[in-house]
C-alpha positions in Angstrom: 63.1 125.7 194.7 64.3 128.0 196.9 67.5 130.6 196.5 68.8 128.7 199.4 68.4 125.1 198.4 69.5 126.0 195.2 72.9 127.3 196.2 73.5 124.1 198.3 72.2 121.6 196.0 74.7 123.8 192.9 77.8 123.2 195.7 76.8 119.5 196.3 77.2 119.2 192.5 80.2 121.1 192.2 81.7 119.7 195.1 80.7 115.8 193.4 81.8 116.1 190.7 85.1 117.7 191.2 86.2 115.2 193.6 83.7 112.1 193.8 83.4 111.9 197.7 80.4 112.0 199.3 79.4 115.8 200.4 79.1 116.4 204.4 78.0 119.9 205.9 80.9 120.3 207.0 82.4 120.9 204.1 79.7 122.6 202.7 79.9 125.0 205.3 83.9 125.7 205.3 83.9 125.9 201.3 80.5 128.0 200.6 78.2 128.6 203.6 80.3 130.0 206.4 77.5 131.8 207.7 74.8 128.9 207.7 75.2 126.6 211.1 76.1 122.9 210.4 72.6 122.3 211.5 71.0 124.3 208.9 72.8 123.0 206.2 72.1 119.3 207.2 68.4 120.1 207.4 68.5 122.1 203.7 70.7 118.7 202.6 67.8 116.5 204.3 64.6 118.3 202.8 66.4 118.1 199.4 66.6 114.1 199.6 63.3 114.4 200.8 62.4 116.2 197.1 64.5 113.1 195.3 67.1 115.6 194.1 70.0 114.0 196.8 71.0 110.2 198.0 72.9 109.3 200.9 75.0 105.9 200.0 75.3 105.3 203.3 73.7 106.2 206.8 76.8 108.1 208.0 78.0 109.3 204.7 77.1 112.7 202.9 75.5 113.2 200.0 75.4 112.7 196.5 73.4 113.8 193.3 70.6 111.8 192.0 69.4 111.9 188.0 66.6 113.9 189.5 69.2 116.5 191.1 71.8 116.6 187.9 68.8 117.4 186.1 67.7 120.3 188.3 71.2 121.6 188.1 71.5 121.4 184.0 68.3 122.8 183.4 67.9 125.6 186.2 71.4 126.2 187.7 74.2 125.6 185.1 76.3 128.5 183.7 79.1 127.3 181.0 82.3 127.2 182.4 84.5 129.8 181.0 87.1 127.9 177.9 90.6 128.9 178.8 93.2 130.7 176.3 94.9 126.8 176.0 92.0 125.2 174.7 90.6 127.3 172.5 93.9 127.4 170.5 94.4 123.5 170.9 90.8 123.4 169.2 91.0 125.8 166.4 94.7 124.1 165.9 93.3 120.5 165.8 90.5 121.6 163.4 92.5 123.7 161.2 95.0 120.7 160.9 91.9 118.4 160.0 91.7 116.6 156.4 89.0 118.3 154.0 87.0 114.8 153.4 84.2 113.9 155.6 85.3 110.7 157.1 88.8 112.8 158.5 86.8 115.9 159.4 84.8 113.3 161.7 87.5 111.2 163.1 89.4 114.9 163.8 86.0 116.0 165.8 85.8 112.9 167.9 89.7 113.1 168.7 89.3 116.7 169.5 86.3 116.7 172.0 87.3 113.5 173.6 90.5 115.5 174.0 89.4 118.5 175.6 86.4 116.9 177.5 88.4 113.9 178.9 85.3 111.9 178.5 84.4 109.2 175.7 83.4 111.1 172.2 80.9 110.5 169.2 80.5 112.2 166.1 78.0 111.2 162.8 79.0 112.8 159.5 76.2 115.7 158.4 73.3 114.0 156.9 72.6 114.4 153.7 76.5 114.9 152.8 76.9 115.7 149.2 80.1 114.0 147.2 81.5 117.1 145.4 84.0 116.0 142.2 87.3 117.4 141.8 88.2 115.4 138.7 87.3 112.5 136.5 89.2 110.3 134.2 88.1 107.9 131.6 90.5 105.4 130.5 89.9 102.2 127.6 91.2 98.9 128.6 89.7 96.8 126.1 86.5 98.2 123.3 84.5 97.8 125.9 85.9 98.0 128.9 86.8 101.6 130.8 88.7 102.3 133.8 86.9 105.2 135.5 88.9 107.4 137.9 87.1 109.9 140.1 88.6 112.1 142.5 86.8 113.8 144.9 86.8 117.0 146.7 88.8 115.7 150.1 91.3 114.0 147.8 89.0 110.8 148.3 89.8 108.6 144.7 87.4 106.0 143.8 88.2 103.8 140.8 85.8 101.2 138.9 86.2 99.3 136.1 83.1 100.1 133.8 81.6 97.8 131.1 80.5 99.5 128.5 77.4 98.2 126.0 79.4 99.9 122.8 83.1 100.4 122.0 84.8 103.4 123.0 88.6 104.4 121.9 90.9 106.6 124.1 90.0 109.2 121.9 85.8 109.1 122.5 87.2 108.8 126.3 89.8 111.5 126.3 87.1 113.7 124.3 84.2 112.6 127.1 86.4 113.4 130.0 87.5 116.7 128.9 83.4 117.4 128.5 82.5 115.9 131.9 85.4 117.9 133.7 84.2 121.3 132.3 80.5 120.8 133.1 81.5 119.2 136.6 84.5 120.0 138.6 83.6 121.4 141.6 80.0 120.5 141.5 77.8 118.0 144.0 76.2 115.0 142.4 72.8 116.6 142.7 74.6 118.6 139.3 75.8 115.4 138.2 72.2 114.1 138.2 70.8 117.0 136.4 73.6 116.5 133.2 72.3 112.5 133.3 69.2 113.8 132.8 69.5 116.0 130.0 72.3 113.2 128.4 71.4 111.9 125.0 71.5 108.1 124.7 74.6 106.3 124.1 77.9 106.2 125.5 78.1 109.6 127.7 74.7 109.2 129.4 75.7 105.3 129.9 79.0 106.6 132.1 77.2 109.3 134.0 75.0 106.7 135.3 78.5 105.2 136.6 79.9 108.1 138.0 76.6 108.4 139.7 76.3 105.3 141.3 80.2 105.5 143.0 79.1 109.0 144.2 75.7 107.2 145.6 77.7 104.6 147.3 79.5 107.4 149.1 77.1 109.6 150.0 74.8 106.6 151.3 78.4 105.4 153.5 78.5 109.2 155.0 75.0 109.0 156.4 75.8 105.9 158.9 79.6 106.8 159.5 79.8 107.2 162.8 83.4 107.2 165.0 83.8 106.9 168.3 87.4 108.1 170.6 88.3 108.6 174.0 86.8 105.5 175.6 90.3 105.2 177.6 89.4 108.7 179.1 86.5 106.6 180.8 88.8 104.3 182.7 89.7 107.4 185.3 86.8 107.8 186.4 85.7 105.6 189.3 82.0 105.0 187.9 84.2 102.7 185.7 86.3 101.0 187.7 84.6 97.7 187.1 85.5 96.6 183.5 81.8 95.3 182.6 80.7 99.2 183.0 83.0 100.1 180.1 82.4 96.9 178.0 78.7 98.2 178.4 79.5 101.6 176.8 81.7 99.6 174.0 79.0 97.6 172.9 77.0 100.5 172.0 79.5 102.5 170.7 81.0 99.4 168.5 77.4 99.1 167.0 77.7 101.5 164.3 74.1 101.1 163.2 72.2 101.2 166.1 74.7 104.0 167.2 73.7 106.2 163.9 69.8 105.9 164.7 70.3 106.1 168.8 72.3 109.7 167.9 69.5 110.9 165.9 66.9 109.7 168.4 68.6 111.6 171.4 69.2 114.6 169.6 65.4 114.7 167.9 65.0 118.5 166.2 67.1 120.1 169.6 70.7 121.7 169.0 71.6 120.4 172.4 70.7 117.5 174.4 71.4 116.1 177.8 70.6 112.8 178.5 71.0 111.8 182.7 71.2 108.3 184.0 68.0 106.5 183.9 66.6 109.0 181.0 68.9 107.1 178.4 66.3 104.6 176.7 69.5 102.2 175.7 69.8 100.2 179.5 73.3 99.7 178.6 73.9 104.2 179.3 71.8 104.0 182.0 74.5 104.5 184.5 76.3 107.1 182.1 75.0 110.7 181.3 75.3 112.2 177.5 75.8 115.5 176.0 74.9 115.6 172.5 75.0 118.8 169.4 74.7 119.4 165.9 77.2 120.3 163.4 77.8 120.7 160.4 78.7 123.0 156.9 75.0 124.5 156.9 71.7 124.6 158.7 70.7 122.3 155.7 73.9 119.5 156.3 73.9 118.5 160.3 76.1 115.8 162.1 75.6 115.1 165.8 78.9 115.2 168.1 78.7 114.2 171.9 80.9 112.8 174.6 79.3 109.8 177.1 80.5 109.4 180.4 79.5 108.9 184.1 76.6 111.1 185.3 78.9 112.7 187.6 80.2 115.1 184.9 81.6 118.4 184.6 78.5 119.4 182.8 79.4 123.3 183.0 82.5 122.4 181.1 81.6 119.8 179.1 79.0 121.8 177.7 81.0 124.6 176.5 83.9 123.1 175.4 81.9 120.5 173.0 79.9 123.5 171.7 83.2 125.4 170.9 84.3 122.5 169.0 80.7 122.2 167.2 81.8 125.8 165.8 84.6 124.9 165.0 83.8 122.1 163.4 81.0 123.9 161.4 82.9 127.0 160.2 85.9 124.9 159.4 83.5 122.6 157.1 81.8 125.4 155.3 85.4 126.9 154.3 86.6 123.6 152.9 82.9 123.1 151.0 83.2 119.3 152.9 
């Protein structure tokens, strides 16, 4: 495209998205092009309909983006908006403040970027999330019957009454629990797996098995958590207006499970990913435009975080600002081990 058309079309974005009104020449030419004639610019704005990347809603209005000409913008002309002083404290502040388990450190990442992006949020624990334990007790209700305590890193307790196939006193449980804490506080269950292994048979290797099954049931409710904030930021905008828009967006966000494999769909093996209009394969986003990353503790342990919201967007913005608190996120998750 040419440097010309692609300084118009970049101010017909800019100009759209700021205030949602239909851009004229006029303005164009008071606000960026004072040395282009109306004329010019209405022929520049006409050619560029011509190419798709422009719509005129109606015959006497001015003009408006298409997909086709958000896409141009993202992928040619988009340079990320500078993140004031303000927000970069409120989101190392809000991260800082957030709980060291994986289910807060989500929530806190969905409140934050719907926050800072004023736009509807999403954010999928890392995949792959390993429990880590912080301490384990082993307590006899009856021969054989044990109540086992396990407290994870995050301060997350799980408890489960165990029945045991042979007796055990306090003391076999007192002696068993010392044993377990030495060999695995502070380790992930893949460590928890290995001891199972080795175990002889008989009462120890029986409980492992336990303590590996309630760390399996949370690791397995990690990989589909998925929260969602922000969707009152939504109501604002025009696009929405019409409360069937925003039921639209509900639905899909209220649908944890078909939310947790559309994330990883839309993302695929990128570490950013813009989804415009009529590209979104879900026909209930195809009015909406979303802005997905990764995040997470280590290259190895990745969530996905986004916000949704209408395709007019403050992409230059959004952009940053969600990658700032994908950093965040990511360093503040490695120092906690979550």
């Amino acid at each position: 495209m040419e440097n010309r058309k692609q300084a118009i079309l970049r101010a017909v974005v800019h100009e759209f998205t700021t205030n949602a009104v239909p851009v004229g020449s006029q303005a164009l030419q008071s606000r960026y092009f004072v040395n282009l004639s109306s004329a010019t610019i209405r022929s520049e704005l006409a050619e560029l309909a011509d190419l798709g990347y422009l719509a005129q809603p109606h015959t006497s209005a001015g003009r408006v983006p298409t997909d086709s000409g958000y896409r141009y913008f993202v992928d040619f002309l988009m340079d990320l908006e500078p993140i004031p002083d303000r927000v970069q404290t409120y989101i190392r502040d809000e991260l800082k403040a957030a709980p060291g388990d994986v289910e807060g450190m989500v929530e806190r990442v969905a409140m934050t970027v719907a926050a800072v992006t004023q736009n509807a949020s999403v954010a999928s624990a890392p995949q792959g999330t390993l429990a880590r334990i912080k301490h384990l007790d082993l307590v006899s209700l009856e021969p054989k019957e044990v109540l086992l305590i396990l407290l994870l890193e995050g301060n997350l307790l799980r408890q489960q009454v165990v029945n045991t196939s042979e007796p055990a006193t306090q003391a076999d449980l007192t002696r068993l629990t010392a044993q377990f804490n030495a060999s695995l506080s502070g380790r992930a269950s893949d460590e928890a797996r290995r001891h199972y292994d080795g175990a002889p048979l008989g009462l120890e290797k029986e409980l492992l098995g336990r303590v590996i099954a309630v760390l399996d049931m949370y690791e397995k409710g990690t990989e589909n958590l998925v929260v969602h904030d922000g969707v009152r930021n939504l109501l604002r905008q025009p696009e929405f207006a019409e409360s069937s828009r925003v039921h639209q967006v509900l639905e899909v966000l209220e649908e944890t499970r078909y939310l947790t494999v559309l994330l990883r769909q839309l993302i695929g093996e990128s570490d950013l990913q813009i989804v415009i209009g009529s590209e979104n394969t879900s026909s209930r986003l195809q009015g909406c435009a979303v802005v997905l990353t990764t995040y997470g503790p280590s290259d190895r342990l990745k969530g996905v975080v986004g916000v949704i919201g209408p395709t007019r967007m403050a992409y230059s913005q959004t952009v940053a600002r969600l990658q700032a608190v994908a950093r965040g996120a990511s360093d503040r998750m490695a120092e906690l081990g979550v």
